[in-house]
C-alpha positions as CSV (number, residue, x, y, z in Angstrom):
1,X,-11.3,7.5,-15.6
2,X,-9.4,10.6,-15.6
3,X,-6.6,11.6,-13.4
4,X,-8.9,13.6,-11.2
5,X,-10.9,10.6,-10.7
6,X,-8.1,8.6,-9.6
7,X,-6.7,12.0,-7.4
8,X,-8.1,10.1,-3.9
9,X,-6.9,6.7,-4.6
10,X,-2.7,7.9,-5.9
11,X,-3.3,10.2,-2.8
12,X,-3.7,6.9,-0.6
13,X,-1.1,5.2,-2.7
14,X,1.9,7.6,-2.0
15,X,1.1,8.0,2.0
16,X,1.3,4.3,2.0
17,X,4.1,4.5,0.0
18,X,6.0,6.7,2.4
19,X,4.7,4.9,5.2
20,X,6.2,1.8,3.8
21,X,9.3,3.0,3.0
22,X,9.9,4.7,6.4
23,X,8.6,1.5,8.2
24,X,11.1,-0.4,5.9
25,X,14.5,1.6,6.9
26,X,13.1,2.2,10.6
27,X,12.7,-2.2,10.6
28,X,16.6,-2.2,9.5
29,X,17.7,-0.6,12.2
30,X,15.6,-2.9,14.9
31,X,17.5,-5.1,17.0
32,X,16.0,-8.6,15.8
33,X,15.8,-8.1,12.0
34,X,14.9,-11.9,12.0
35,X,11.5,-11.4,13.9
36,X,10.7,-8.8,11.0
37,X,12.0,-10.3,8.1
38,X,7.8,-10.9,6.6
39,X,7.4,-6.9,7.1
40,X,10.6,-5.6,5.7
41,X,10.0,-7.8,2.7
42,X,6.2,-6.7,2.5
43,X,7.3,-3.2,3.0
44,X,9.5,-3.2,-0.2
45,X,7.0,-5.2,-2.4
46,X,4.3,-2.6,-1.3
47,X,6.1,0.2,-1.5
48,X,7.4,-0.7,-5.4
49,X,3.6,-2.3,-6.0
50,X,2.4,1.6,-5.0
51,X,4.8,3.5,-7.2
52,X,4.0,1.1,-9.9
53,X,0.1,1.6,-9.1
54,X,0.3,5.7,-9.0
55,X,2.1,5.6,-12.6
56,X,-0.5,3.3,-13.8
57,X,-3.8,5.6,-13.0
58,X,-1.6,8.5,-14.0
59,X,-0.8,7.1,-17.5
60,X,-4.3,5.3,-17.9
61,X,-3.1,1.9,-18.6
62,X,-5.0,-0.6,-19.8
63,X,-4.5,-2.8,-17.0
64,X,-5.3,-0.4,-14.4
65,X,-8.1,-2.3,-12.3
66,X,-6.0,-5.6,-12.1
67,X,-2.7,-3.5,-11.2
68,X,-5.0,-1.5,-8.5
69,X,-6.7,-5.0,-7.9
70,X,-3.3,-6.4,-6.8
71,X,-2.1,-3.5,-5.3
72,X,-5.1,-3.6,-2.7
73,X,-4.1,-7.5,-2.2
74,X,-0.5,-6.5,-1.2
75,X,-1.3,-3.9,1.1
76,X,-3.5,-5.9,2.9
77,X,-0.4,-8.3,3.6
78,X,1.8,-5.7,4.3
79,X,-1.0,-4.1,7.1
80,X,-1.4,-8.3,8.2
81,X,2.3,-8.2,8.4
82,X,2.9,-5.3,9.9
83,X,0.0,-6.0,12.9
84,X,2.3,-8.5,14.4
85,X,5.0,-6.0,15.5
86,X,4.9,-3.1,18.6
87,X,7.1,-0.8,17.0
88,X,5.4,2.8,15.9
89,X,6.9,2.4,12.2
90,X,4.7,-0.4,11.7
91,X,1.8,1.3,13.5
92,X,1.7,3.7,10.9
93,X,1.9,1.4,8.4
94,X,-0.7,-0.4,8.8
95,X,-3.3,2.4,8.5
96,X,-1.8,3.6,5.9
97,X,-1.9,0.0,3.8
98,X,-5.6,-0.4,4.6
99,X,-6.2,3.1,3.8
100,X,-4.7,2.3,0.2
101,X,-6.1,-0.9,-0.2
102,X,-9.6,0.3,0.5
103,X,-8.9,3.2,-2.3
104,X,-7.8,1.0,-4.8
105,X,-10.5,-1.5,-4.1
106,X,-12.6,1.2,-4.8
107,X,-11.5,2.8,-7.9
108,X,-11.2,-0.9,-9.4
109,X,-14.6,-1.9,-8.8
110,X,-13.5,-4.5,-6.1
111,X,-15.8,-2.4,-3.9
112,X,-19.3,-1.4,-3.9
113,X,-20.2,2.3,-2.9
114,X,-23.6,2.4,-1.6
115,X,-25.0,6.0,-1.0
């Protein structure tokens, strides 16, 4: 696949990197940091797992499908995460992480498209 290919699925990656990010300092500053402690963890991993999926597809690694593969896995447990809290950061979140997995399920072949 070419870059192009991969445009929708790094465009899902980077909201959902920003999403996680923000959900990630907006959890700091919550009063009971204990009750979150799953989604500011999940928030960091996904966030990194993101970046570290967008640099894949842009440099065509060879390992692309399992790094999107995984990638899809841990936004899924971020969005899981995420679902147990009130607050709007982790609102966001969460339809951004499903968003992303969805993409990368996609462009890995985890997903069938059926016309």
């Amino acid at each position: 696949m070419t870059r192009i290919q991969y445009q929708e699925c790094i465009d899902a990656c980077i909201k959902c990197m920003d999403a996680c990010n923000y959900s990630y300092v907006s959890s700091l500053k919550e009063y009971d940091l204990a009750a979150l402690r799953e989604s500011i963890q999940l928030d960091r991993e996904c966030a990194d797992m993101c970046s570290f999926a967008i640099q894949a597809m842009t440099r065509q690694s060879p390992f692309v499908v399992e790094i999107l593969r995984l990638c899809a896995d841990i936004c899924e447990r971020c969005a899981d995460a995420s679902s147990r809290h009130e607050h709007n950061h982790c609102q966001s979140c969460i339809d951004a992480c499903r968003s992303a997995a969805m993409a990368c399920r996609l462009v890995s072949g985890a997903v069938e498209v059926y016309a």
